[in-house]
C-alpha positions, 0 to 999 in steps of 0.5 A: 445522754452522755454520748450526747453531752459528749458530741456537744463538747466535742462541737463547741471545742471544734468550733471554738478552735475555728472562731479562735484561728480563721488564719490557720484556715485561710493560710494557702488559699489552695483555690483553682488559680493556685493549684494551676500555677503550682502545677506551672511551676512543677513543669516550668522546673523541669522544663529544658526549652520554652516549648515545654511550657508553651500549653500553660501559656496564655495565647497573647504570650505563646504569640510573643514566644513565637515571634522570638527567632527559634535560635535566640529562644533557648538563649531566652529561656535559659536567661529565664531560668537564672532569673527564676524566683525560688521558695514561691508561695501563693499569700492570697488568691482573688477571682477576677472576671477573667480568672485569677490575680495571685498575690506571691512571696519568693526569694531570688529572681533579679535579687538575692533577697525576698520578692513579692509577685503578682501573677495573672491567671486567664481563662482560654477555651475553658483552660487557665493559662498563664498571662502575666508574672510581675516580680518586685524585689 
C-alpha cells in the first residue's frame, strides 16, 4: 500500500511539472527537418568546395551550382562562407506537404547583429535536401 501511494505521488509530481512547463518540452523541435539540417550545417562547416556539400542539396539548386562556371565556383563558395549566419538555432519545425519549413534564429551573415531564417527542407527519391535558406538581419 505505500509503494503504491508512493508511485501515485511520484505520477502526479511528473505530471504536474509536464502541464506546468509545456515550453521546456517544446524548446528544440528536434524533428526529422531539424536534425537533416544540423547535420547540413555539420558538413557545410567543414566543407572547402561547394562539391561537398552538393548531396545535401535539392536537384533544382545542385542545377544552379552546376551552371556556375567551375573557376568562379570557389570564388562563389568562399563569398558563402564569409557570409555564414553563425550560433543557428532551429525555433520550430512545420511539416509541409513537400518536407519541411524550419523557423531559425543566428547571428552574423550580411550583419554583425542577430537574424532570423526560414529554411526549405524538401523530400527527393525518399531524401531531405535542402531547397531554400532565406536570412533577415
Amino acid at each position: 500500500m505505500r509503494y503504491r501511494t508512493q508511485l501515485v505521488v511520484c505520477l502526479a509530481t511528473v505530471i504536474a511539472l509536464s502541464a506546468a512547463s509545456p515550453t521546456a518540452l517544446a524548446a528544440d523541435p528536434a524533428g526529422e527537418g531539424t536534425k537533416f539540417y544540423k547535420e547540413y550545417r555539420a558538413a557545410f562547416a567543414k566543407a572547402k568546395s561547394i562539391d561537398e556539400i552538393l548531396p545535401f542539396m535539392a536537384k533544382e539548386r545542385v542545377a544552379q551550382v552546376q551552371q556556375t562556371p567551375k573557376e568562379d565556383r570557389a570564388k562563389m563558395f568562399e563569398m558563402i562562407k564569409m557570409m555564414d549566419v553563425k550560433d543557428v538555432k532551429v525555433t520550430k519545425e512545420t511539416k509541409t506537404p513537400a518536407g519541411f519549413t524550419l523557423e531559425v534564429t543566428g547571428t552574423g551573415g550580411l550583419g554583425d547583429g542577430p537574424t532570423n531564417g526560414t529554411i526549405t527542407i524538401v523530400r527527393e527519391d525518399g531524401k531531405l535536401k535542402i531547397d531554400k535558406e532565406s536570412w533577415k538581419s
